[in-house]
C-alpha positions as MATLAB code, in Angstrom:
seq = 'XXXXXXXXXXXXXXXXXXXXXXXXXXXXXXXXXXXXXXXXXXXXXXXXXXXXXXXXXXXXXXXXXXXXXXXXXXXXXXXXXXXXXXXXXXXXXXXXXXXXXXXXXXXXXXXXXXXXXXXXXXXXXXXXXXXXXXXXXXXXXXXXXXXXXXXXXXXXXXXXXXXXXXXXXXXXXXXXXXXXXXXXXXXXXXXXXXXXXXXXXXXXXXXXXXXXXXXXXXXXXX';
ca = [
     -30.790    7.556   -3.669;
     -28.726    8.205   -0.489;
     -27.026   11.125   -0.812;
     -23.322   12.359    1.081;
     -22.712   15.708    2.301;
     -19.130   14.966    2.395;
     -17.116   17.222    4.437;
     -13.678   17.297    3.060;
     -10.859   15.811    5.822;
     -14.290   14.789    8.409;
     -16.429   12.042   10.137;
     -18.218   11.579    7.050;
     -15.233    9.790    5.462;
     -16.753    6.514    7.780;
     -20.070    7.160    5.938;
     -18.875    6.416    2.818;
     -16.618    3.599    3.846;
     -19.842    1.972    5.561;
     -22.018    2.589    2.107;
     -18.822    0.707    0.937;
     -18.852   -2.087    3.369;
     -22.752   -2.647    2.919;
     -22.343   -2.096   -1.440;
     -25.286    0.579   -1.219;
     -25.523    3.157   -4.116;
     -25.066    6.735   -3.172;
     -24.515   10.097   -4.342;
     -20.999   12.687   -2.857;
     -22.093   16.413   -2.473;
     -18.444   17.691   -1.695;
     -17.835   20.469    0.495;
     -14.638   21.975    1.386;
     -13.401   23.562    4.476;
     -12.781   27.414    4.818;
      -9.002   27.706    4.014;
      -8.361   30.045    7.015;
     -10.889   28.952    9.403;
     -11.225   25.121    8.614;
     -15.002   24.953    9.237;
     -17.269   24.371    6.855;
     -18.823   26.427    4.627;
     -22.061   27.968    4.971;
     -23.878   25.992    2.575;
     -24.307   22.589    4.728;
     -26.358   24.767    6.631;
     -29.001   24.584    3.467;
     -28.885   20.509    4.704;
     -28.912   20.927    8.369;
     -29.585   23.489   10.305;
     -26.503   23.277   12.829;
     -23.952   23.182    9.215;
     -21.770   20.166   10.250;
     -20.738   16.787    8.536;
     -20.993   14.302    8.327;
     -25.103   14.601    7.120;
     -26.702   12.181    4.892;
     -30.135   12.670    2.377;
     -32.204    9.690    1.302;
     -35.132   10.639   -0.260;
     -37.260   12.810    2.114;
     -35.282   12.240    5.244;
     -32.244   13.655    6.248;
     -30.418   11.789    9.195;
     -27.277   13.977   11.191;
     -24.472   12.599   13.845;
     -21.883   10.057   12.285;
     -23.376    7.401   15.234;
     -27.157    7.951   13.840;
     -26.391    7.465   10.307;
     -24.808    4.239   10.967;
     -27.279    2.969   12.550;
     -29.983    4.367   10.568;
     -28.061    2.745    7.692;
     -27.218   -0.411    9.187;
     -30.809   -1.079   10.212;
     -32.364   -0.184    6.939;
     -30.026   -1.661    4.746;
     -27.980   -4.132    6.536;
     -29.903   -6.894    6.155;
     -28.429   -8.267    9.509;
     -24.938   -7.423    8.220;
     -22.225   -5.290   10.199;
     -24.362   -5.664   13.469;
     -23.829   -8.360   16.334;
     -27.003  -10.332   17.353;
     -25.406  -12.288   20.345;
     -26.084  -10.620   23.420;
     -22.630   -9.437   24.951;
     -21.334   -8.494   21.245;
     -24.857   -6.290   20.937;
     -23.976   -4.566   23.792;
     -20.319   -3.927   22.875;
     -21.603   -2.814   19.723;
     -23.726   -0.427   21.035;
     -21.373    0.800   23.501;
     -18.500    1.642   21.012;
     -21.129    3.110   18.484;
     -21.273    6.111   21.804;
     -17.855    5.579   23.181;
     -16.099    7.193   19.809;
     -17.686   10.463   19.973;
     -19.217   10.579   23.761;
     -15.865   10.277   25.307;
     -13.080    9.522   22.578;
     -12.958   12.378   20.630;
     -13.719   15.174   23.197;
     -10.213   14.988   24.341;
      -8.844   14.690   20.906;
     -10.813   17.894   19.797;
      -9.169   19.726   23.158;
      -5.971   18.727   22.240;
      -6.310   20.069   18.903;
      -7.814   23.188   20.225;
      -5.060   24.329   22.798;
      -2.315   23.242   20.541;
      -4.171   25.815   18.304;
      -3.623   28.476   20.606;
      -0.356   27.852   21.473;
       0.479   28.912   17.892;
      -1.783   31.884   16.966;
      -1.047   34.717   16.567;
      -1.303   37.066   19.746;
       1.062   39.992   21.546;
       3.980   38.690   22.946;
       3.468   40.009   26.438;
       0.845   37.435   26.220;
       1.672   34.423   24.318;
       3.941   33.138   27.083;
       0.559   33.176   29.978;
      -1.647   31.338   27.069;
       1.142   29.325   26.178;
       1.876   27.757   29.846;
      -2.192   28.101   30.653;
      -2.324   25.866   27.336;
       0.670   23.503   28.548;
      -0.965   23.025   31.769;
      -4.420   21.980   30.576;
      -2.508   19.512   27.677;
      -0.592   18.001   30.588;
      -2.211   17.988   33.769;
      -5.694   16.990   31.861;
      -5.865   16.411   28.137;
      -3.218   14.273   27.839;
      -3.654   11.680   30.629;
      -7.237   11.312   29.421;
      -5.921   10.390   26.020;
      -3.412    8.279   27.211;
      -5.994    6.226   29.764;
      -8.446    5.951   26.634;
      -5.751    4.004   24.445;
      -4.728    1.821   27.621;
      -8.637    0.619   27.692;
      -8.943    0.393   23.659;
      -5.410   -2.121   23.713;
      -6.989   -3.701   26.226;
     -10.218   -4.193   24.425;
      -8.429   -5.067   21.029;
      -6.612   -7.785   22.950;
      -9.673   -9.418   24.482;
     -10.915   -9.625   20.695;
     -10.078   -8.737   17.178;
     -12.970   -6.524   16.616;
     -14.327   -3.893   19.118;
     -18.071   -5.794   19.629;
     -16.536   -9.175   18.858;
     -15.029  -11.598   16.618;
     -16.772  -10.223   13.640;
     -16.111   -6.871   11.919;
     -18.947   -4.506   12.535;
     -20.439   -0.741   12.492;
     -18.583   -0.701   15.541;
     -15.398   -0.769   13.968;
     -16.065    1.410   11.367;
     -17.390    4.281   13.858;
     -14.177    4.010   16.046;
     -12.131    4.483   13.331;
     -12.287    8.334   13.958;
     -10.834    8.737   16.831;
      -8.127    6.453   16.655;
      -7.105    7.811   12.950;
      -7.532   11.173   14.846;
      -5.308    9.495   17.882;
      -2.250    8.404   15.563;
      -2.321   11.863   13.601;
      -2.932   14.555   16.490;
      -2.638   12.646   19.567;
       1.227   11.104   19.470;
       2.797    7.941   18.387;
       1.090    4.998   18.935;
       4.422    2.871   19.449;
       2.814    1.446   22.679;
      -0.107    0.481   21.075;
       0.458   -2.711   18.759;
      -3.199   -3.780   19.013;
      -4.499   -0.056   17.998;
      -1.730    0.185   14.944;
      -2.993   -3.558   14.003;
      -6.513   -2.292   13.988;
      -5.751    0.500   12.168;
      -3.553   -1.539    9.327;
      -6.648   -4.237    8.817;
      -9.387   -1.225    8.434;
      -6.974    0.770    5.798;
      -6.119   -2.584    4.243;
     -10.158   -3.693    3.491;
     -11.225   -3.089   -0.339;
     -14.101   -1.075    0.865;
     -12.193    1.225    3.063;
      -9.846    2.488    0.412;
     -12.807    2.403   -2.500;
     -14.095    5.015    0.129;
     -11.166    6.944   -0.152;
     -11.624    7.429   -3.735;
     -14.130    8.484   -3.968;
     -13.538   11.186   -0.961;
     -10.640   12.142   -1.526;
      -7.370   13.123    0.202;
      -8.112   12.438    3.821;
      -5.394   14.311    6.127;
      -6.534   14.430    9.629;
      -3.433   16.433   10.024;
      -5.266   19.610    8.335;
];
């Protein structure tokens, strides 16, 4: 039995929407996030040495990395579904499986990060240096990244409905991240009508939202 170390508000919330998409049995272990820290708790450490999610269990292997365990799952138990075989929609497909964490999120995860210490607590002789140093960074390097990222991803949503083709894949579930992360922390999407389409087919598939039950609340807000 495949079982979830599901991370509450996390990447694994694509794992169990892909065990959704592919109808696979599985188990949730839930785990919630420290209330004044966000991280998560000490005990996915008992799993996996580094403590992160998303990490899956099945049987006597235990597979880490959101990208790995769709693969890993995809290959096993795909049986040829969610993964292109034509040639140019492989290579998509492989390329988006990297792209979402490798270069999507990073930016995403800085932006969160400064805007976090724009708002903590600190002495107020200080707070206005880390505020503009934080400012700065957002705007002269965080932002434009962000902004060049979505200008590629309409671009690549307009070429095609999917992000390796024609065809729903893995692909689309893995990007789903960073784009759900992209509308919640990164600014309105307004210029974006590919992206928000994207985003209303995923959230709109059975499997997607049988995945949110049985995650629970996702806020990538938190």
């Amino acid at each position: 039995m495949i079982t979830v170390h599901h991370l509450n508000n996390s990447r694994s919330q694509r794992v169990l929407w892909l065990l959704e998409e592919l109808d696979l049995p599985y188990e949730v272990k839930r785990y919630e996030r420290d209330a004044k820290t966000s991280l998560a708790p000490l005990e996915l450490k008992a799993v996996h040495p580094l403590g992160k999610s998303p990490v899956i269990t099945d049987g006597s292997l235990t597979v880490a990395e959101s990208g790995a365990i769709l693969e890993y799952l995809v290959d096993k138990y795909g049986s040829g579904r969610l993964k292109p075989t034509g040639e140019q929609d492989a290579l998509r497909y492989r390329y988006f499986l990297h792209f979402a964490e490798g270069s999507a999120m990073p930016p995403l995860v800085m932006k969160l990060v400064f805007n976090k210490i724009k708002r903590s607590p600190m002495p107020f002789f200080v707070k206005p240096i880390a505020k503009g140093i934080a400012d700065k960074v957002l705007a002269s390097f965080v932002q434009p990244n962000i902004d060049n990222q979505l200008r590629f991803l309409e671009a690549e949503l307009a070429a095609r409905p999917w992000f390796a083709g024609t065809e729903f894949s893995a692909a689309d579930v893995q990007m789903s991240f960073p784009l759900e992360a992209a509308a919640a922390r990164g600014g309105s999407l307004d210029g974006f009508p590919k992206i928000q389409a994207f985003l209303a087919r995923i959230h709109a598939r059975p499997a997607y939202q049988r995945a949110l039950e049985r995650g629970g609340p996702y806020d990538l807000l938190s």
